[in-house]
PyMOL Python script that loads the backbone (N, CA, C, O; Angstrom):
from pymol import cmd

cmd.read_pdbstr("""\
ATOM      1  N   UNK A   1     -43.949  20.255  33.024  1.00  0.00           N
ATOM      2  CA  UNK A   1     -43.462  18.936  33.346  1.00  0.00           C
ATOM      3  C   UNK A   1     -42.054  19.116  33.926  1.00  0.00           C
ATOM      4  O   UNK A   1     -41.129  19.500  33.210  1.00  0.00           O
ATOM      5  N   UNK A   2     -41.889  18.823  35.294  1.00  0.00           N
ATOM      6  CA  UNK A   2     -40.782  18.764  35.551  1.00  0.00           C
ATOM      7  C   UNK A   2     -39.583  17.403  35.220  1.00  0.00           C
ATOM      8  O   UNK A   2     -39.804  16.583  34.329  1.00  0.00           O
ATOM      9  N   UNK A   3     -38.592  17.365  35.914  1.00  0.00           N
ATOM     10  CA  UNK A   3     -37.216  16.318  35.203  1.00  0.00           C
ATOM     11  C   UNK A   3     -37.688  15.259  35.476  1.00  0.00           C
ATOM     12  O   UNK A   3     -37.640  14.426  34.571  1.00  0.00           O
ATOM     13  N   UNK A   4     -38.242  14.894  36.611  1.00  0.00           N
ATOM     14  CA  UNK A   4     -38.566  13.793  37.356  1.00  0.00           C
ATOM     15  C   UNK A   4     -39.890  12.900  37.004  1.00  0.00           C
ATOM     16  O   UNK A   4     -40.127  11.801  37.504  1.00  0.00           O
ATOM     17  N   UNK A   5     -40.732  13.598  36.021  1.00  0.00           N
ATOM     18  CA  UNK A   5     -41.547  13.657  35.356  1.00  0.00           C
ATOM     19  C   UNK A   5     -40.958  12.975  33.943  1.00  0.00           C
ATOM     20  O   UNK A   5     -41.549  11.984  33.514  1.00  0.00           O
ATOM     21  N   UNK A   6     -40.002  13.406  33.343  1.00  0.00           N
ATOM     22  CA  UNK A   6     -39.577  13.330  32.123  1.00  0.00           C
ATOM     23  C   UNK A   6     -39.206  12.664  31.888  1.00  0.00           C
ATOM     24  O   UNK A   6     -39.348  12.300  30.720  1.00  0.00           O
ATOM     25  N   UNK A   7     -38.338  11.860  32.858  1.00  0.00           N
ATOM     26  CA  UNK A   7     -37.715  10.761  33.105  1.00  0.00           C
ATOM     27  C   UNK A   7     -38.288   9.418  33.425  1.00  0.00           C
ATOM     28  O   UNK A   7     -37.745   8.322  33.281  1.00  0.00           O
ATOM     29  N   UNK A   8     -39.477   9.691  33.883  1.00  0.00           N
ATOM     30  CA  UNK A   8     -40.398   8.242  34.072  1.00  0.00           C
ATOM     31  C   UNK A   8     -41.523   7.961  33.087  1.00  0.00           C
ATOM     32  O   UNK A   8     -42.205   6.937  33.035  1.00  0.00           O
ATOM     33  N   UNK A   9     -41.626   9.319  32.111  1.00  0.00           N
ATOM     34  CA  UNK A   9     -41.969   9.046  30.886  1.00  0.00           C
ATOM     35  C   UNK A   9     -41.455   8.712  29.550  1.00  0.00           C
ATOM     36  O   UNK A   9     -42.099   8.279  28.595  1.00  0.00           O
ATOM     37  N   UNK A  10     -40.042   9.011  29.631  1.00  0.00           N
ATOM     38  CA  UNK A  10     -39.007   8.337  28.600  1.00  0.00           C
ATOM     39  C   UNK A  10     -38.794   7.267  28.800  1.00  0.00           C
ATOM     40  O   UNK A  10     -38.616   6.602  27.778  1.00  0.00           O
ATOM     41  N   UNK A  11     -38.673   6.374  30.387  1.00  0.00           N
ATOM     42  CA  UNK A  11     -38.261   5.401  30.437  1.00  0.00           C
ATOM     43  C   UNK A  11     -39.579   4.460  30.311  1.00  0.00           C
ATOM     44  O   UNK A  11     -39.460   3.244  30.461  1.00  0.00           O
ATOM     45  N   UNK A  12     -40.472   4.879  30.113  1.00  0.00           N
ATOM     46  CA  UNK A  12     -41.583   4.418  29.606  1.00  0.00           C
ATOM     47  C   UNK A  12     -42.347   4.003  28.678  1.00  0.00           C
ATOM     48  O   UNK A  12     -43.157   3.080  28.591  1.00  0.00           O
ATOM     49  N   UNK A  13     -41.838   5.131  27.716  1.00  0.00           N
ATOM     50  CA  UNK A  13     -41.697   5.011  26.497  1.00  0.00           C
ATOM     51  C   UNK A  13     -40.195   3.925  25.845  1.00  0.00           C
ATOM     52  O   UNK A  13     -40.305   3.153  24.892  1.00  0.00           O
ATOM     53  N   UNK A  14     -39.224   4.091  26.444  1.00  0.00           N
ATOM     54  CA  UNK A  14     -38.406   3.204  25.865  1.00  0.00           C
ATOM     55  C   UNK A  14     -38.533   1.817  26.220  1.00  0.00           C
ATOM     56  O   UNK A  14     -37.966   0.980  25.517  1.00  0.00           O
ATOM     57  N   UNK A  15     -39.260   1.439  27.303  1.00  0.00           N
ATOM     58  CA  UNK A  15     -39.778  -0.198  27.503  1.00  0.00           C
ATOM     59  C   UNK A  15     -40.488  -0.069  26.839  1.00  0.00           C
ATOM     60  O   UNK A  15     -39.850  -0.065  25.787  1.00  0.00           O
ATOM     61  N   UNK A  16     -41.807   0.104  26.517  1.00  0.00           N
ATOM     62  CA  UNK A  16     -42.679  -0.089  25.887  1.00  0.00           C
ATOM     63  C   UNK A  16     -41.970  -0.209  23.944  1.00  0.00           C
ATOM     64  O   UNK A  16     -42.581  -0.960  23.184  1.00  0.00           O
ATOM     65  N   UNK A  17     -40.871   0.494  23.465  1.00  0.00           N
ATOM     66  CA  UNK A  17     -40.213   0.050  22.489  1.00  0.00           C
ATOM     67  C   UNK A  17     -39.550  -0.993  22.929  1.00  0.00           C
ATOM     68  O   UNK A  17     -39.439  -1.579  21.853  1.00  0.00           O
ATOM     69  N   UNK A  18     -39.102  -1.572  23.577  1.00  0.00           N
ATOM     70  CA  UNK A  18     -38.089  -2.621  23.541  1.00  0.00           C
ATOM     71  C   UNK A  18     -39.503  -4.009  23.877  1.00  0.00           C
ATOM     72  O   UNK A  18     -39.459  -5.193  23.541  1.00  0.00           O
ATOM     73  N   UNK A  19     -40.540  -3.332  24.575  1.00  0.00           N
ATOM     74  CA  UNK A  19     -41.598  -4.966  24.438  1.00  0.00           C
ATOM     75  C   UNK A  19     -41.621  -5.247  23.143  1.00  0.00           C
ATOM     76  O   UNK A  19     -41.222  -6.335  22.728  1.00  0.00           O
ATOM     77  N   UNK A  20     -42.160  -4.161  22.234  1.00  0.00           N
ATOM     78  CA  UNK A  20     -42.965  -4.369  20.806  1.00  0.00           C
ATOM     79  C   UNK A  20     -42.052  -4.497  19.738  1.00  0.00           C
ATOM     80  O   UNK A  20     -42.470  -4.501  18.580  1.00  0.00           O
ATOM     81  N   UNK A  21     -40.500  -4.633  20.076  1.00  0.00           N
ATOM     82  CA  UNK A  21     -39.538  -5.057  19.028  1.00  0.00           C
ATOM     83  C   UNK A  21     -39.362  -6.157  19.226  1.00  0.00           C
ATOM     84  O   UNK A  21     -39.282  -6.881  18.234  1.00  0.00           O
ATOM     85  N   UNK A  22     -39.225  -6.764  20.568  1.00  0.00           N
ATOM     86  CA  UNK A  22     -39.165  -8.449  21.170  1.00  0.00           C
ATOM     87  C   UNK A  22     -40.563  -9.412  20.509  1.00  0.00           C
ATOM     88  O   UNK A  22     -40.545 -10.564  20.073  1.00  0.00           O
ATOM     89  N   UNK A  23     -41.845  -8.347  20.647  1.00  0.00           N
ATOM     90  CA  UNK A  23     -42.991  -9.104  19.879  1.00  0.00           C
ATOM     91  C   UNK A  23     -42.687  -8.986  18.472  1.00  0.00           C
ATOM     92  O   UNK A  23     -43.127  -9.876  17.744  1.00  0.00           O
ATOM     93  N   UNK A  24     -42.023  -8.062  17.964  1.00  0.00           N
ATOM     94  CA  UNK A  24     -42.307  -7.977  16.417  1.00  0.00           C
ATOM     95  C   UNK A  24     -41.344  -9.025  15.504  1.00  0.00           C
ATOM     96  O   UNK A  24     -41.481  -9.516  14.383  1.00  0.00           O
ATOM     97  N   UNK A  25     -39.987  -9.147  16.863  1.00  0.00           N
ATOM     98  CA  UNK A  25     -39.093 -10.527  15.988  1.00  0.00           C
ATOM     99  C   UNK A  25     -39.224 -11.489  16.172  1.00  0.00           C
ATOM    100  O   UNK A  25     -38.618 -12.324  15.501  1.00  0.00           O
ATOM    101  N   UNK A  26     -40.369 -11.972  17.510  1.00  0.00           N
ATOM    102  CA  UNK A  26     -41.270 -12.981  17.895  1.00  0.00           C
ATOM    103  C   UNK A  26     -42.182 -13.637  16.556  1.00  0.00           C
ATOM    104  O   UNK A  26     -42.553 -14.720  16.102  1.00  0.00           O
ATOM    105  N   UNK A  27     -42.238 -12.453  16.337  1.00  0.00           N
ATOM    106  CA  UNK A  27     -43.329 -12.948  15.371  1.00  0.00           C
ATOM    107  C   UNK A  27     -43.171 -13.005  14.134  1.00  0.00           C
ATOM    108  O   UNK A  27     -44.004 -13.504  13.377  1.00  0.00           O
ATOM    109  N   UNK A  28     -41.767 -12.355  13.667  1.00  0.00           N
ATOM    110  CA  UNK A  28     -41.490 -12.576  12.459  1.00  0.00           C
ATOM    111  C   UNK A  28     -40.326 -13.569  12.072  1.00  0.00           C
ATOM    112  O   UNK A  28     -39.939 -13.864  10.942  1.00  0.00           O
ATOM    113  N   UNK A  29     -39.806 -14.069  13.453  1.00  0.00           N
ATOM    114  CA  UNK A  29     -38.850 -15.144  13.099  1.00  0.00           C
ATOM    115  C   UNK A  29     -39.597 -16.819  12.858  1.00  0.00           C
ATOM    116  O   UNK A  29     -39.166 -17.686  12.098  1.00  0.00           O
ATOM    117  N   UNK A  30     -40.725 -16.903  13.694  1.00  0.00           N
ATOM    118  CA  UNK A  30     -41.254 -18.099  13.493  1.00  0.00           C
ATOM    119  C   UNK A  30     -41.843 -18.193  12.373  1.00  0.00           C
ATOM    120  O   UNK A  30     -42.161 -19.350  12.100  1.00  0.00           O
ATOM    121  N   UNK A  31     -42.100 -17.461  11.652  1.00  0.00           N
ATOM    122  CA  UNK A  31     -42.685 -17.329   9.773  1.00  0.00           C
ATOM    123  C   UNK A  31     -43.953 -17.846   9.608  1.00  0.00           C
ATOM    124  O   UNK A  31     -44.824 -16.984   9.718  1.00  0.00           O
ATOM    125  N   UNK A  32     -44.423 -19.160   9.340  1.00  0.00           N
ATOM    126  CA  UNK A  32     -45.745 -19.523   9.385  1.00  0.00           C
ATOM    127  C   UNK A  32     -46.001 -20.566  10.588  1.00  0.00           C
ATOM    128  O   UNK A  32     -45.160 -21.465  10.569  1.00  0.00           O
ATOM    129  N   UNK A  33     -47.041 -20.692  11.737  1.00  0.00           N
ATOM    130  CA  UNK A  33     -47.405 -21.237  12.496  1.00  0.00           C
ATOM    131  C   UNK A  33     -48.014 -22.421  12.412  1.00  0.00           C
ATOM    132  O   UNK A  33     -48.686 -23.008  13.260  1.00  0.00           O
ATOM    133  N   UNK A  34     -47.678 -22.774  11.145  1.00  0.00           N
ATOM    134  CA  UNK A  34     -48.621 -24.102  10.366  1.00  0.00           C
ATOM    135  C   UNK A  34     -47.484 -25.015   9.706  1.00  0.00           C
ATOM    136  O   UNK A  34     -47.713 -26.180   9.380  1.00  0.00           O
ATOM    137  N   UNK A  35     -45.989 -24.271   9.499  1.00  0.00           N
ATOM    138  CA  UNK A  35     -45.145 -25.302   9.186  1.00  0.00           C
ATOM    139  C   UNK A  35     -44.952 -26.448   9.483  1.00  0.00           C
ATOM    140  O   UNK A  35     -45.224 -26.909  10.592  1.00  0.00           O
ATOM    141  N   UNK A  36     -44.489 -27.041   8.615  1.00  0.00           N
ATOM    142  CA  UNK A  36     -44.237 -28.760   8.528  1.00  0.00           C
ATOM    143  C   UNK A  36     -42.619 -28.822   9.358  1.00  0.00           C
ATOM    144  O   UNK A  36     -41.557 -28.222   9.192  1.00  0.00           O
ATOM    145  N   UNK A  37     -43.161 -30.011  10.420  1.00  0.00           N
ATOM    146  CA  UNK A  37     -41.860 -30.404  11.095  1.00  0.00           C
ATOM    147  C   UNK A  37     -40.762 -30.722   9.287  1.00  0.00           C
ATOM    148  O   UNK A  37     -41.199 -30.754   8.137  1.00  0.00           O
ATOM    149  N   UNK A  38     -39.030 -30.931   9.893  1.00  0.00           N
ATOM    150  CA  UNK A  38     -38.594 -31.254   8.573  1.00  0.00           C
ATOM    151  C   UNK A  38     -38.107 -32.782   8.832  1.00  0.00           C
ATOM    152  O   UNK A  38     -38.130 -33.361   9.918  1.00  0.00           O
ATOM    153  N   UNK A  39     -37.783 -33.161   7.927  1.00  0.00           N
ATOM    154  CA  UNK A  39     -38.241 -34.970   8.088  1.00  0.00           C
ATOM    155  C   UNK A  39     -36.862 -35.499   8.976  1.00  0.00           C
ATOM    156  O   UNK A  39     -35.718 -35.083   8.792  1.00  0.00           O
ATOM    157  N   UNK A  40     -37.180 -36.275   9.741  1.00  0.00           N
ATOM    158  CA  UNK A  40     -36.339 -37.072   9.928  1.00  0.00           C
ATOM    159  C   UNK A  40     -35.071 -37.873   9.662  1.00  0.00           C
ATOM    160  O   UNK A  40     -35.310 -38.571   8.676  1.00  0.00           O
ATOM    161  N   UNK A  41     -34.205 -38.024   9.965  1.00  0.00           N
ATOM    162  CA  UNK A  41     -32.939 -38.603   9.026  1.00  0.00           C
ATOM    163  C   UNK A  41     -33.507 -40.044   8.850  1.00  0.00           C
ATOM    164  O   UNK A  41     -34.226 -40.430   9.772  1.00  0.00           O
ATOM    165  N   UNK A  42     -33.330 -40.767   7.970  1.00  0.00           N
ATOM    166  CA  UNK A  42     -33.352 -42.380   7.579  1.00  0.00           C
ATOM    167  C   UNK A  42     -33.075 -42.716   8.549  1.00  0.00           C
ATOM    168  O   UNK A  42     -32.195 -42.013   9.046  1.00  0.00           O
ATOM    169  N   UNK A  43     -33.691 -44.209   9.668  1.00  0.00           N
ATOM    170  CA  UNK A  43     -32.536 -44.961  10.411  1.00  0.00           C
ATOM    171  C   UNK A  43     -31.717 -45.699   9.860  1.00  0.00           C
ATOM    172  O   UNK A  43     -32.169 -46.301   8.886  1.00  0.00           O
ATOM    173  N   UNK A  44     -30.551 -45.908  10.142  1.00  0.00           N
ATOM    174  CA  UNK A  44     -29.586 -47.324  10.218  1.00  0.00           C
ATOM    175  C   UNK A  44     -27.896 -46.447  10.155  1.00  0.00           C
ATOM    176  O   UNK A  44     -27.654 -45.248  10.290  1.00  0.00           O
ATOM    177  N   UNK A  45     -27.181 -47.329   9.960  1.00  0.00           N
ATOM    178  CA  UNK A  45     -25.598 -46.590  10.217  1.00  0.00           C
ATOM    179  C   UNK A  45     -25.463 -45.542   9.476  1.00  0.00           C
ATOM    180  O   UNK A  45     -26.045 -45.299   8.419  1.00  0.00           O
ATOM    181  N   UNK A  46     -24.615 -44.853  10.086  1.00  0.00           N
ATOM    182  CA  UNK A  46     -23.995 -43.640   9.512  1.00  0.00           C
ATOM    183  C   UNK A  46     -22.608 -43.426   9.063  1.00  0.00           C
ATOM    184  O   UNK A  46     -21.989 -42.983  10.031  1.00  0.00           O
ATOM    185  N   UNK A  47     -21.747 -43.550   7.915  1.00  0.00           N
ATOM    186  CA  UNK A  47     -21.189 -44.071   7.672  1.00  0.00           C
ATOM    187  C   UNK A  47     -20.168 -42.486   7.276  1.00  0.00           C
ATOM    188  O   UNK A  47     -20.335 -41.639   6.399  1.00  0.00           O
ATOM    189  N   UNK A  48     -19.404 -42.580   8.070  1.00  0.00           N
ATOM    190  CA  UNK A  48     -18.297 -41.287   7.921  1.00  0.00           C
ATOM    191  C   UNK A  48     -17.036 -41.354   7.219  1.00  0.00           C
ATOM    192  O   UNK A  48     -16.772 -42.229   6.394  1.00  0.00           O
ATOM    193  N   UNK A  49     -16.415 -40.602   7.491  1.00  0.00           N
ATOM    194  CA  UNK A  49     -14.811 -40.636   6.844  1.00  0.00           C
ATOM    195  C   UNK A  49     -13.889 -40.046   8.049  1.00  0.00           C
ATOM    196  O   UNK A  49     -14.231 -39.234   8.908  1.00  0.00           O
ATOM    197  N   UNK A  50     -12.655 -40.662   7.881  1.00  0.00           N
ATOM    198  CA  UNK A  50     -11.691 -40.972   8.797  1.00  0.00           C
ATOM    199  C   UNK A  50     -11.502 -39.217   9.514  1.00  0.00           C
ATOM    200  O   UNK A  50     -11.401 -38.123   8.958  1.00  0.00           O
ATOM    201  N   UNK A  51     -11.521 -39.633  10.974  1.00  0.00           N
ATOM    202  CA  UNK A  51     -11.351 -38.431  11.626  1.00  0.00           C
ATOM    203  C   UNK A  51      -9.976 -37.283  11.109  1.00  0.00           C
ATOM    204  O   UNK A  51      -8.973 -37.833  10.654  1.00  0.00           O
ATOM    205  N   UNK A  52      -9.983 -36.288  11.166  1.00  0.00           N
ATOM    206  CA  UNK A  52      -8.732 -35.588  11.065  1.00  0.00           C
ATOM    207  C   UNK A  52      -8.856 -34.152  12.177  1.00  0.00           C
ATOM    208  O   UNK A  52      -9.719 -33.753  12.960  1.00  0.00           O
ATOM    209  N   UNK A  53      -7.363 -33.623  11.707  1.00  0.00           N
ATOM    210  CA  UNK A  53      -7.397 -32.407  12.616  1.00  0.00           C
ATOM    211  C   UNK A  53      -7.237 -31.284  12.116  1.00  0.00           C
ATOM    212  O   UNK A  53      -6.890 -30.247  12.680  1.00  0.00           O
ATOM    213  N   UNK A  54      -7.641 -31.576  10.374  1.00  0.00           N
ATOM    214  CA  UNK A  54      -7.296 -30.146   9.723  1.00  0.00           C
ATOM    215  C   UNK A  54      -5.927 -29.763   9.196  1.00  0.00           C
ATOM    216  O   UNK A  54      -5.781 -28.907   8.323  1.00  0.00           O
ATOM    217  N   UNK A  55      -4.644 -30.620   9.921  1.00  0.00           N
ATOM    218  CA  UNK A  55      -3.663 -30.449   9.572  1.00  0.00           C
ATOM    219  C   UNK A  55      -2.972 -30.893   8.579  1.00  0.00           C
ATOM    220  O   UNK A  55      -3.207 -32.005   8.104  1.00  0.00           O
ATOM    221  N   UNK A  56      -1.768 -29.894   7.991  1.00  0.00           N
ATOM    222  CA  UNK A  56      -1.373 -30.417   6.628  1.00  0.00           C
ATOM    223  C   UNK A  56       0.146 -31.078   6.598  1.00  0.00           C
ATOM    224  O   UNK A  56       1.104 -30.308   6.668  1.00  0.00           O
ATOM    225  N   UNK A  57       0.333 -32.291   6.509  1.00  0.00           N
ATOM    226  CA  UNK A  57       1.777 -32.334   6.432  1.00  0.00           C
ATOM    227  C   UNK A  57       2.304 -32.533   4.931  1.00  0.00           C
ATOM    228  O   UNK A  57       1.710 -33.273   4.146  1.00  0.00           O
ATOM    229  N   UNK A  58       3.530 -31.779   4.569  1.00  0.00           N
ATOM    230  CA  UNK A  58       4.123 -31.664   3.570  1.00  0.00           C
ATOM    231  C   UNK A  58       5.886 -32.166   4.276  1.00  0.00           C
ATOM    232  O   UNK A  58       6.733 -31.611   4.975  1.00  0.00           O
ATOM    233  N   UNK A  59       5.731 -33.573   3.556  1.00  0.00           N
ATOM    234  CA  UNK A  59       6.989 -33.918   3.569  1.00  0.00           C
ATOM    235  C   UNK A  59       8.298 -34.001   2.534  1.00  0.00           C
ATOM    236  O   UNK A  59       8.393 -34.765   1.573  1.00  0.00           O
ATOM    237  N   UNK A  60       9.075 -33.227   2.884  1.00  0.00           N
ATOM    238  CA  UNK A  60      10.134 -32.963   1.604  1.00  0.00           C
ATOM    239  C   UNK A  60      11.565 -33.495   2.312  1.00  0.00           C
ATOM    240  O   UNK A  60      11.658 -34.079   3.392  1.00  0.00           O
ATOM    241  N   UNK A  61      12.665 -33.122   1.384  1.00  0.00           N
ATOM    242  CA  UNK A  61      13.969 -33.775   1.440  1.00  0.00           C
ATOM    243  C   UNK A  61      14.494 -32.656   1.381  1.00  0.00           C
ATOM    244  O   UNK A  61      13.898 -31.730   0.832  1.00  0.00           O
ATOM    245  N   UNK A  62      15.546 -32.520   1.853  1.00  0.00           N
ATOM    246  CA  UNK A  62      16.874 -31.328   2.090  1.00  0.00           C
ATOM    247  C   UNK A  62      17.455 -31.326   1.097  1.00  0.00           C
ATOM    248  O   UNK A  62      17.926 -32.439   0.867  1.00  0.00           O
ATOM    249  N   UNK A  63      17.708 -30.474   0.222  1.00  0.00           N
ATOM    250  CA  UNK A  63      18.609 -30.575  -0.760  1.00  0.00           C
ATOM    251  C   UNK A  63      20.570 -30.509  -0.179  1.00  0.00           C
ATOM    252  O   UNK A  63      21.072 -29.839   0.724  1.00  0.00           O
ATOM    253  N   UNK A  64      21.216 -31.483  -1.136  1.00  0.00           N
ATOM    254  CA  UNK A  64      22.596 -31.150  -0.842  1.00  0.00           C
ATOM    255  C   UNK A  64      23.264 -29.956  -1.073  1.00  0.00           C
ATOM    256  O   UNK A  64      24.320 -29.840  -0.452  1.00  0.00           O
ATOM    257  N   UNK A  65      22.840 -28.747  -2.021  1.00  0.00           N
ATOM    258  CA  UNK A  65      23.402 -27.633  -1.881  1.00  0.00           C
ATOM    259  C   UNK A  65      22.481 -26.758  -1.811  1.00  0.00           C
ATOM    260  O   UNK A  65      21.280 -26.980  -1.970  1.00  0.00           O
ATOM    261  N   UNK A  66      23.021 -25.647  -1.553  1.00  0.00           N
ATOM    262  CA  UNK A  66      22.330 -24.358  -1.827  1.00  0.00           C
ATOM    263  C   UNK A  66      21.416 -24.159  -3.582  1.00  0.00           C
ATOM    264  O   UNK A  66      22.150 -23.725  -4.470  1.00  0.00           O
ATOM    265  N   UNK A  67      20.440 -24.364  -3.847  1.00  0.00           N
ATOM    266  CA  UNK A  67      20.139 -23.963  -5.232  1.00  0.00           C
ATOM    267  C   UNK A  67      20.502 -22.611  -5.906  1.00  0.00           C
ATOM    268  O   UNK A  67      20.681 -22.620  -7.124  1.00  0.00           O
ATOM    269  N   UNK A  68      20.648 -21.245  -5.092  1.00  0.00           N
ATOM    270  CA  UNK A  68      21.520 -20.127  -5.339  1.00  0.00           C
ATOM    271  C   UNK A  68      22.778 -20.066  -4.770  1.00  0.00           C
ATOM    272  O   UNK A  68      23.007 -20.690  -3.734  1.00  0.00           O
ATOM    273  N   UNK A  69      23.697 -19.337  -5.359  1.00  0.00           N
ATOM    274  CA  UNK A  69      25.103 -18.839  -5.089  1.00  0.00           C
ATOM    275  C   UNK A  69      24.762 -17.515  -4.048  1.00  0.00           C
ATOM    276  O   UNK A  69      23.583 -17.261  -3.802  1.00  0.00           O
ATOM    277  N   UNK A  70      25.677 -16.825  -3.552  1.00  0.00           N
ATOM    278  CA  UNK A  70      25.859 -15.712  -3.089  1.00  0.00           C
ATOM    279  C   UNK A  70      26.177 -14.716  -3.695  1.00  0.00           C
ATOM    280  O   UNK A  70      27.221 -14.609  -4.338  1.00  0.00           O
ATOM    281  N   UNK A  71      25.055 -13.587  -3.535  1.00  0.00           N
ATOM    282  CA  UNK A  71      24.999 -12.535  -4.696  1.00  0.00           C
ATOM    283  C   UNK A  71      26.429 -11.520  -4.175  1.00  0.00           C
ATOM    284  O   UNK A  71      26.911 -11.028  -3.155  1.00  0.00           O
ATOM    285  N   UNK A  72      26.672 -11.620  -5.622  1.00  0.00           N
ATOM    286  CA  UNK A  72      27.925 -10.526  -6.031  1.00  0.00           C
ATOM    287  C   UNK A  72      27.885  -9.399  -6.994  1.00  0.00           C
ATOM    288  O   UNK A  72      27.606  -9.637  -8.169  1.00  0.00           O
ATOM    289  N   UNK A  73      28.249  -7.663  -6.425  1.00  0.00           N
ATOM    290  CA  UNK A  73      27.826  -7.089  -7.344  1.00  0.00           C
ATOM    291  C   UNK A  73      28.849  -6.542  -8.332  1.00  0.00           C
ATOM    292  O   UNK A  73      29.940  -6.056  -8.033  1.00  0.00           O
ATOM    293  N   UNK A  74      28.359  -6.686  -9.506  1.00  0.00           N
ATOM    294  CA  UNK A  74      29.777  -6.159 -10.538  1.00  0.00           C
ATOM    295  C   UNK A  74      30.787  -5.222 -10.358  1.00  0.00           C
ATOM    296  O   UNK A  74      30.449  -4.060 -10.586  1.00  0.00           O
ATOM    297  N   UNK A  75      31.791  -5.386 -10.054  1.00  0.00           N
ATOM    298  CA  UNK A  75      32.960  -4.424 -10.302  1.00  0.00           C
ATOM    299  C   UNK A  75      33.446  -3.645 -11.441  1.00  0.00           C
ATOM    300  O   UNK A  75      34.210  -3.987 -12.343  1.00  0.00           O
ATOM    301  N   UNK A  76      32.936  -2.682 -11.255  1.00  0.00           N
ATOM    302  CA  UNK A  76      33.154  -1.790 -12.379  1.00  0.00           C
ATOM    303  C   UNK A  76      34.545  -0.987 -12.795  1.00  0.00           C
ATOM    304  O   UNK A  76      34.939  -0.622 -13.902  1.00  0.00           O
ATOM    305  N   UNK A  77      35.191  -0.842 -11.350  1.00  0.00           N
ATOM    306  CA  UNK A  77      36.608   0.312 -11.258  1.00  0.00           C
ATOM    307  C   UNK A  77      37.368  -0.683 -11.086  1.00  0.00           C
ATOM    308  O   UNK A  77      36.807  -1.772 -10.967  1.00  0.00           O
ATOM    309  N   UNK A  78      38.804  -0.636 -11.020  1.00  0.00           N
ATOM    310  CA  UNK A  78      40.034  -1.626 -10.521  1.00  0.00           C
ATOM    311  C   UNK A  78      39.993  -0.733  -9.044  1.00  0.00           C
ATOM    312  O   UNK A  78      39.598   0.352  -8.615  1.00  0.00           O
ATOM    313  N   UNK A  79      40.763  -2.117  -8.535  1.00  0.00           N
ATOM    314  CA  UNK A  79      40.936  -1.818  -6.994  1.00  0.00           C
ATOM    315  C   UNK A  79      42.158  -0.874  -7.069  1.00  0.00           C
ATOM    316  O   UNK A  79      42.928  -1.029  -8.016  1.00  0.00           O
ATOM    317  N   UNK A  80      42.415   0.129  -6.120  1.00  0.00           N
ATOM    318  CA  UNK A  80      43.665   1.136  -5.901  1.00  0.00           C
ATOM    319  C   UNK A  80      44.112   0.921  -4.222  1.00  0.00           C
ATOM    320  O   UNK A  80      43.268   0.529  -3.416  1.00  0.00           O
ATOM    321  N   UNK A  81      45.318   1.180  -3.872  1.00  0.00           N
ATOM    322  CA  UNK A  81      45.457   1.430  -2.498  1.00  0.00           C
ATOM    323  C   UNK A  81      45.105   2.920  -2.147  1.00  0.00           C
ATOM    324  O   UNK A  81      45.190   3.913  -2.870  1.00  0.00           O
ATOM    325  N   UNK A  82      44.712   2.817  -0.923  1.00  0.00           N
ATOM    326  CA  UNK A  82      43.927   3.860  -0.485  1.00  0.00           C
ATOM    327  C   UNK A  82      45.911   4.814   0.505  1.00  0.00           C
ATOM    328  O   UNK A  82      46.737   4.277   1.243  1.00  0.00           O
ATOM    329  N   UNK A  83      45.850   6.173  -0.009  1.00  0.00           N
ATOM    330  CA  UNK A  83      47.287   6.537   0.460  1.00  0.00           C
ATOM    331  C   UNK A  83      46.734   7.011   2.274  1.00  0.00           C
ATOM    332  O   UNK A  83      45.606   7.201   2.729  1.00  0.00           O
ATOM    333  N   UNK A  84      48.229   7.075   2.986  1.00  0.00           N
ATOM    334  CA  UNK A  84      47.667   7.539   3.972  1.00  0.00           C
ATOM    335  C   UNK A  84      47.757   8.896   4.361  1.00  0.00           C
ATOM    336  O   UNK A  84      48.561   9.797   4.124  1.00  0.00           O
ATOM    337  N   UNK A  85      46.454   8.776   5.186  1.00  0.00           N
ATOM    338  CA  UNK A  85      46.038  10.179   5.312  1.00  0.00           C
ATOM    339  C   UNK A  85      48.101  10.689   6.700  1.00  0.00           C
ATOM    340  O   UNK A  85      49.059  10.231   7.322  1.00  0.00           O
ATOM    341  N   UNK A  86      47.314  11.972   6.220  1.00  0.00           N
ATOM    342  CA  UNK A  86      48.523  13.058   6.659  1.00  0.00           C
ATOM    343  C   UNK A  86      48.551  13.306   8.468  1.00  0.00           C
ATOM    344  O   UNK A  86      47.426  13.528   8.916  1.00  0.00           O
ATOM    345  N   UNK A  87      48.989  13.299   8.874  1.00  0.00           N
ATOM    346  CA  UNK A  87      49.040  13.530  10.633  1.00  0.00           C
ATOM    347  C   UNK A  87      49.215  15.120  10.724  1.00  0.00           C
ATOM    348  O   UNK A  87      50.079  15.853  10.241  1.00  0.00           O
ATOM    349  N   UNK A  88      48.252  15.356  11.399  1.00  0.00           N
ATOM    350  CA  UNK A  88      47.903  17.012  12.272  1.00  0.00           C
ATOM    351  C   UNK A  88      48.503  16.902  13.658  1.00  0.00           C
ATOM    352  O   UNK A  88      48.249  16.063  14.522  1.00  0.00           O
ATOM    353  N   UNK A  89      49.476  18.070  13.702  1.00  0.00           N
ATOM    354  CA  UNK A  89      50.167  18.459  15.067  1.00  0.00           C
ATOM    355  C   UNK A  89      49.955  19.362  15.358  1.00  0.00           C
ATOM    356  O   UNK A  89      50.426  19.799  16.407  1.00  0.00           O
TER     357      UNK A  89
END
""", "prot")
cmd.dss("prot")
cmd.show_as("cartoon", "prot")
cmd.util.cbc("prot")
cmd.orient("prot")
């Protein structure tokens, strides 16, 4: 069997899989061929609730101060003056 050969028998074989998977979910998605339509809705109004957009508003007030201070970290040493450094000539 040459390439040219091989090739029009694979692709032959792979349609012929892709018919009989299209029949096989054909036939297994419709389930029984005897099912009952499903009923109808009642007539008369339909009675909803007020349109929205999903969105949330949360309305609050500004407080007059800050509820925290500004963090300060403990001082442990006393402050010293720092001497000055020496001049290189």
């Amino acid at each position: 069997m040459n390439s040219k050969q091989f090739k029009v028998a694979s692709a032959t074989a792979g349609g012929a899989a892709v018919l009989a998977m299209g029949a096989l979910t054909a036939t297994l998605s419709n389930g029984s061929s005897v099912a009952e339509p499903p009923e109808p809705a009642p007539p008369g109004p339909v009675t909803t609730s007020e349109v929205t957009t999903g969105e949330t508003i949360t309305e609050t007030v500004a407080p007059d101060a800050p509820e925290t201070s500004a963090a300060t970290p403990p001082i442990t040493t006393t402050p010293s003056a720092i001497p000055p450094t020496a001049e290189v000539h």
